[in-house]
One Martini backbone bead per residue (centre of mass of N, CA, C, O) as a GRO file, in nm:
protein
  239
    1UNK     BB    1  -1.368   2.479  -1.929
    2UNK     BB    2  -1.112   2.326  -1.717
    3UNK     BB    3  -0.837   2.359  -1.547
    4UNK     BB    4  -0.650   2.029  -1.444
    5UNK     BB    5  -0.488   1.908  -1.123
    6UNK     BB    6  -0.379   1.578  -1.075
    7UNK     BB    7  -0.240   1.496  -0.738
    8UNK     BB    8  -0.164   1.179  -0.794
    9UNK     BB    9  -0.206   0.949  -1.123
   10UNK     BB   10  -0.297   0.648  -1.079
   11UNK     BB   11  -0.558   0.509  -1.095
   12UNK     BB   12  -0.808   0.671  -1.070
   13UNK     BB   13  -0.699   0.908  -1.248
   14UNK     BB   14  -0.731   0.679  -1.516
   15UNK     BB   15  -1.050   0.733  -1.479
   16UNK     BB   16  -1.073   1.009  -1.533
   17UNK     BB   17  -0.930   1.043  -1.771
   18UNK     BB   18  -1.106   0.887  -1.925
   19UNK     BB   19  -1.406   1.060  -1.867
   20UNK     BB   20  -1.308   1.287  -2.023
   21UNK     BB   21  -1.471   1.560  -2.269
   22UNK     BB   22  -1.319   1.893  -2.187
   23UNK     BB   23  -1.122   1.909  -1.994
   24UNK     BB   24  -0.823   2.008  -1.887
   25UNK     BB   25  -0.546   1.786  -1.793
   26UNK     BB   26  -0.291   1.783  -1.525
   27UNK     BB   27  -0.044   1.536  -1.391
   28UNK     BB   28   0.118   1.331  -1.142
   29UNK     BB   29   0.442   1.173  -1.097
   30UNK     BB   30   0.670   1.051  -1.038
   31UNK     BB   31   0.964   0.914  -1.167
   32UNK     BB   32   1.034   0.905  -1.508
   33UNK     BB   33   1.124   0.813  -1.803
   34UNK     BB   34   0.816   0.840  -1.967
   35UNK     BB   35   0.637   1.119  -1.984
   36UNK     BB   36   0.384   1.223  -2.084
   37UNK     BB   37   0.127   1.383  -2.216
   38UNK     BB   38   0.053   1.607  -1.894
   39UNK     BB   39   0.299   1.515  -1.731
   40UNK     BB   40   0.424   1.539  -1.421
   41UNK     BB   41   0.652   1.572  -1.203
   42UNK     BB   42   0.593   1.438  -0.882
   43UNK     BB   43   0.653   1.476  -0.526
   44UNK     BB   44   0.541   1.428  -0.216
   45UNK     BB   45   0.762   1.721  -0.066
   46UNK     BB   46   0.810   1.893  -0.284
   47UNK     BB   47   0.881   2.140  -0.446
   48UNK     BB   48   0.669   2.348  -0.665
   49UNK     BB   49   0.736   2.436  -0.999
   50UNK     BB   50   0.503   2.509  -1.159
   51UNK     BB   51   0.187   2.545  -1.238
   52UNK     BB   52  -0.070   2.740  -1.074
   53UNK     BB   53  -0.312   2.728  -1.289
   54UNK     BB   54  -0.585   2.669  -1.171
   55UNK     BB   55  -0.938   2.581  -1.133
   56UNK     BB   56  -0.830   2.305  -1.014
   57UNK     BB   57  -0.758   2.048  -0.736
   58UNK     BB   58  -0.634   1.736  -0.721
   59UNK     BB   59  -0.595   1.501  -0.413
   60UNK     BB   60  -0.439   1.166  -0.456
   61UNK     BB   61  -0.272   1.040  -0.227
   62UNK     BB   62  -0.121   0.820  -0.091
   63UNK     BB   63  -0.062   0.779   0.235
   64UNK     BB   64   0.184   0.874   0.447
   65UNK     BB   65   0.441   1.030   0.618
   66UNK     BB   66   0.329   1.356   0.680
   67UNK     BB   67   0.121   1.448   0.522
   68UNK     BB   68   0.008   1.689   0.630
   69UNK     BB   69   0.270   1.837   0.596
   70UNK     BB   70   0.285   1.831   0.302
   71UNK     BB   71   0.036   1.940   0.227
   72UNK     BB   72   0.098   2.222   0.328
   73UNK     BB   73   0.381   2.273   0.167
   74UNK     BB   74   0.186   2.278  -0.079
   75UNK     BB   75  -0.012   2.463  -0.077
   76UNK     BB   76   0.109   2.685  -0.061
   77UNK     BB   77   0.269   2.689  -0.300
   78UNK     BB   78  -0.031   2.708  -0.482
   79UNK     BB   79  -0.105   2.929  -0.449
   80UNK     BB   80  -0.335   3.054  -0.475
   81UNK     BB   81  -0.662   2.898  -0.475
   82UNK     BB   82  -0.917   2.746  -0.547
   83UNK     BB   83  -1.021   2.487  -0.580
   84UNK     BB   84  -1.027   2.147  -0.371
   85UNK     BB   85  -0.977   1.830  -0.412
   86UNK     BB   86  -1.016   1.567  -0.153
   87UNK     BB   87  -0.886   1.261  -0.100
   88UNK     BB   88  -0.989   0.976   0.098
   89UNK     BB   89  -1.117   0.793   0.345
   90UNK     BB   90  -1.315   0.564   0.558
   91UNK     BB   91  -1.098   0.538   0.789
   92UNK     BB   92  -1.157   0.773   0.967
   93UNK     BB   93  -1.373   0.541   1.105
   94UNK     BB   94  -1.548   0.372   1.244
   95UNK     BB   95  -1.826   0.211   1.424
   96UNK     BB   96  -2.118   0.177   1.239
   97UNK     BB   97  -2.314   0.389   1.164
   98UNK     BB   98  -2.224   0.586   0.908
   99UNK     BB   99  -2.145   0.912   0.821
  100UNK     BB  100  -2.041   1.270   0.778
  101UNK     BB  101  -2.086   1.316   1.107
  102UNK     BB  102  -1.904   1.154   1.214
  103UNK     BB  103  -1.662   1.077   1.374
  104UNK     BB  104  -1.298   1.087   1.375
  105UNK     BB  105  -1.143   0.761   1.463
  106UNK     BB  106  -0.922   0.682   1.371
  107UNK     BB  107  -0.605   0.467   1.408
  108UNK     BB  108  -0.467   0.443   1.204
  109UNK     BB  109  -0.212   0.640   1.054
  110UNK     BB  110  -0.358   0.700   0.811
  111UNK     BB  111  -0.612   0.804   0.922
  112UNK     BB  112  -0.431   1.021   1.118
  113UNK     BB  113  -0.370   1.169   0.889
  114UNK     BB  114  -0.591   1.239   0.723
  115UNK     BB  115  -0.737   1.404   0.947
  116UNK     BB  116  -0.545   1.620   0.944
  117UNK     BB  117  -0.590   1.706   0.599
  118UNK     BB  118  -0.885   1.770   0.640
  119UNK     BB  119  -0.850   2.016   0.824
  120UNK     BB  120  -0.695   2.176   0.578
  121UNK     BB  121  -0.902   2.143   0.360
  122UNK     BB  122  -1.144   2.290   0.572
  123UNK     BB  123  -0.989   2.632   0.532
  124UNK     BB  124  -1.065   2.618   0.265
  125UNK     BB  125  -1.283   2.817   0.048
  126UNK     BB  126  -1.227   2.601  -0.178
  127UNK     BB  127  -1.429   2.272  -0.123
  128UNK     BB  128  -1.362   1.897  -0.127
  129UNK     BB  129  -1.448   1.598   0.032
  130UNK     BB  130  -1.345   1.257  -0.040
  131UNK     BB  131  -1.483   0.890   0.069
  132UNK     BB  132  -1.370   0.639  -0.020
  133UNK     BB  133  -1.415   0.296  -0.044
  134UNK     BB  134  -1.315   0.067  -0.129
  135UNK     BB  135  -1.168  -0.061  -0.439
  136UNK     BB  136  -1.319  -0.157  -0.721
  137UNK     BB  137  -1.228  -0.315  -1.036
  138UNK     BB  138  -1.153  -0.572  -1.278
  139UNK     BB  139  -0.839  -0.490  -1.165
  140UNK     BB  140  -0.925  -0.410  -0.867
  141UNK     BB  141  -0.961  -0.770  -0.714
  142UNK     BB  142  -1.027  -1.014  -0.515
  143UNK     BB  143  -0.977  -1.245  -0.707
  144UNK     BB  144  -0.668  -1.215  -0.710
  145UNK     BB  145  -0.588  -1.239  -0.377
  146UNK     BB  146  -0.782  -1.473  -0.215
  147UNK     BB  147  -0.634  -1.722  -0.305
  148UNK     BB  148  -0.416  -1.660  -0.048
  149UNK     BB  149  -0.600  -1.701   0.160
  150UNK     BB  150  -0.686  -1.891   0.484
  151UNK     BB  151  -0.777  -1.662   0.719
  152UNK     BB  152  -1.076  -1.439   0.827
  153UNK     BB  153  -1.098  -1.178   0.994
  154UNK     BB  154  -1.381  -1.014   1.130
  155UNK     BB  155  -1.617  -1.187   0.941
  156UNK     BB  156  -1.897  -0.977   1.031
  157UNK     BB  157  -1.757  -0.726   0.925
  158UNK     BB  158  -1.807  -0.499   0.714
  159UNK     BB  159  -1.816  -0.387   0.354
  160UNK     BB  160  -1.692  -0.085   0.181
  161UNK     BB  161  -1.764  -0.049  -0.130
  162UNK     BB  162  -1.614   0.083  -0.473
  163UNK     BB  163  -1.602   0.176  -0.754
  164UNK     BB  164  -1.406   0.370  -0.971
  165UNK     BB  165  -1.561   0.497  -1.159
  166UNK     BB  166  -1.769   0.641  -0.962
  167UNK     BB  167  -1.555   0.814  -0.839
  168UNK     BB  168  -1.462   0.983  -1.100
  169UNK     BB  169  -1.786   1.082  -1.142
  170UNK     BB  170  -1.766   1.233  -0.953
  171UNK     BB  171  -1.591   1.454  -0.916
  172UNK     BB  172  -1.672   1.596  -1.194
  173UNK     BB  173  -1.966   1.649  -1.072
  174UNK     BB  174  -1.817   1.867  -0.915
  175UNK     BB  175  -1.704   2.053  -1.101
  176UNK     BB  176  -1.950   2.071  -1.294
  177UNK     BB  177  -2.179   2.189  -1.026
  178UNK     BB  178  -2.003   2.352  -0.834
  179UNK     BB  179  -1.914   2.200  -0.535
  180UNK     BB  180  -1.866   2.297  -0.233
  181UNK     BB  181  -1.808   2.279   0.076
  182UNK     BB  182  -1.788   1.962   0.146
  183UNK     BB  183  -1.869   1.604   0.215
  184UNK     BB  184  -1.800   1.230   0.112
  185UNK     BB  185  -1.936   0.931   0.080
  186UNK     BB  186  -1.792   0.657  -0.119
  187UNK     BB  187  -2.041   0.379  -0.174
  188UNK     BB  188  -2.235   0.133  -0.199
  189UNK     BB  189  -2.541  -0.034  -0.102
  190UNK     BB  190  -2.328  -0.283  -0.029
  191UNK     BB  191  -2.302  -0.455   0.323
  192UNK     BB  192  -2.135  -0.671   0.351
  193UNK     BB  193  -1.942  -0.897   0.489
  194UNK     BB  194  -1.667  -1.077   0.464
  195UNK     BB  195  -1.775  -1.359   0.429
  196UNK     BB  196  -1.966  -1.316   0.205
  197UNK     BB  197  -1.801  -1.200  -0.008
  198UNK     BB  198  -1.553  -1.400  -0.042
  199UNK     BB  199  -1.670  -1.692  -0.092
  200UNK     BB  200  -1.684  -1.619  -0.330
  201UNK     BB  201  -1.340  -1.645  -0.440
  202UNK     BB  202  -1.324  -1.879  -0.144
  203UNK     BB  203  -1.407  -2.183  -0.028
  204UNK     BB  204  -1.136  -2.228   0.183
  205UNK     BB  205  -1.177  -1.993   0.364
  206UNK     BB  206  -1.144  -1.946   0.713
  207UNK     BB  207  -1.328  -1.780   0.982
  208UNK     BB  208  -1.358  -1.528   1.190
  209UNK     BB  209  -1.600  -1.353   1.435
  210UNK     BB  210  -1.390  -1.232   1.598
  211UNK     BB  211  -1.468  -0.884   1.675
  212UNK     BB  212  -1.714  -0.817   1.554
  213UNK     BB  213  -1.843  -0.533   1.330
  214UNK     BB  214  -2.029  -0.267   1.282
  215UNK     BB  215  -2.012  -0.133   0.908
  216UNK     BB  216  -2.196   0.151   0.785
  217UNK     BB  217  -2.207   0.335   0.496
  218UNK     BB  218  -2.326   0.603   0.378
  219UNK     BB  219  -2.459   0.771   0.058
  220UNK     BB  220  -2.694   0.987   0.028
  221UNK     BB  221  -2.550   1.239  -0.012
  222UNK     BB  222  -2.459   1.218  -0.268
  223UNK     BB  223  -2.726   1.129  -0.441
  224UNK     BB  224  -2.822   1.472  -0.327
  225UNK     BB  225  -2.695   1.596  -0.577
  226UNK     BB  226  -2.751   1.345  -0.859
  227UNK     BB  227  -2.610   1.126  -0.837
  228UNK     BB  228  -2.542   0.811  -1.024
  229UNK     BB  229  -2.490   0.484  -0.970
  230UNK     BB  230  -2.328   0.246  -1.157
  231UNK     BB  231  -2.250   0.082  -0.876
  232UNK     BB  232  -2.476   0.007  -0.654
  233UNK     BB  233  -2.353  -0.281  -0.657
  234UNK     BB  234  -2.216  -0.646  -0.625
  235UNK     BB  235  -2.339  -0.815  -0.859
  236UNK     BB  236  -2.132  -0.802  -1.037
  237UNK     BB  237  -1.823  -0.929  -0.880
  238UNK     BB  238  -1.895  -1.232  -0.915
  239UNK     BB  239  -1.829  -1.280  -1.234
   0.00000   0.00000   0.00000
């Protein structure tokens, strides 16, 4: 059994959570009049005043401004550190097949904060970075807000989504196998386009196919882990 700090319990964080069979869980959440039992009050940016005991931590907050100086901010307060997993997102990269070799190009906000973040994940001591592809799963589905869209620009450019329950399955399985210094892009095995995809949704979108790039993300250094995806495709997600 590890004890484990999982910093920004949030969607993901509760999917983690319904998975755990073994280990002490400590999460953390902004301010709450109702904190449940293990969960801590903060906020990315605040000095961390709790127990640093932990033989895990867990980062995942939502990109912020100034996120790599906070979260350097962070590591201080925490340290000494032992494991860190770092929750990123496949946006630090560009356009083309993409591996974890890949350059980290990306260019909106968020990415070059995750981008700057990684590199400081990347010089301690025992580290995983984990780059989720988009958050699919019953509860956050395109199905819920595509009814909304009227017209998808670079509709030929690829998605690549992963289930949230095998990013959770995922972490643990770092955890439990004791995966050090390592990072890993995590998407399921379909990448269609963007048309593809949300058609299946509503078929009154008109589609744009101007400025479409191909975006296919790999993910097989993931699964030489021994993972293995329990939505390997997205042939769920029509249902």
């Amino acid at each position: 059994m590890k004890k484990i700090l999982f910093l920004g319990l949030g969607h993901l964080g509760q999917h983690f959570l319904s998975q755990n069979k073994i280990h002490e869980i400590i999460g953390t959440r902004r301010k709450s009049d109702d904190l449940e039992t293990n969960l801590i009050e903060y906020t990315l940016g605040e000095s961390w005043k709790a127990s640093r005991d932990f033989d895990v931590i867990i980062i995942s907050f939502p990109p912020t401004e100034d996120y790599s100086a906070k979260l350097q901010k962070l590591l201080n307060d925490l340290g000494p550190l032992n494991k860190v997993i770092f929750v990123s997102s496949t946006s630090v990269y560009g356009f083309g097949h993409i591996s974890e070799d890949s350059m980290k190009v990306g260019q909106t906000r968020n990415a070059k904060e995750l981008i700057e973040c990684e590199k400081l994940i990347s010089q301690l001591d025992d580290y995983v970075i984990v780059r989720p592809g988009g958050l699919i799963d019953s509860k956050r589905h395109p199905k819920f807000f595509s009814q909304k869209m009227t017209k998808l620009s670079k509709s030929q450019t690829n998605v690549n989504l992963v289930h949230t329950s095998d990013v959770a399955e995922f972490l643990h399985h770092v955890v439990n196998h004791n995966i050090s210094n390592q990072d890993f892009n995590l998407v399921c095995d379909d990448h269609p386009t963007k048309e593809e995809f949300y058609r299946n949704f509503n078929s009154a979108i008109s589609f744009d196919p101007e400025n479409s790039e191909l975006r296919v993300i790999d993910n097989s250094k993931s699964k030489n882990t021994g993972f293995t995806y329990q939505y390997s495709n997205l042939a769920w997600s029509k249902l």
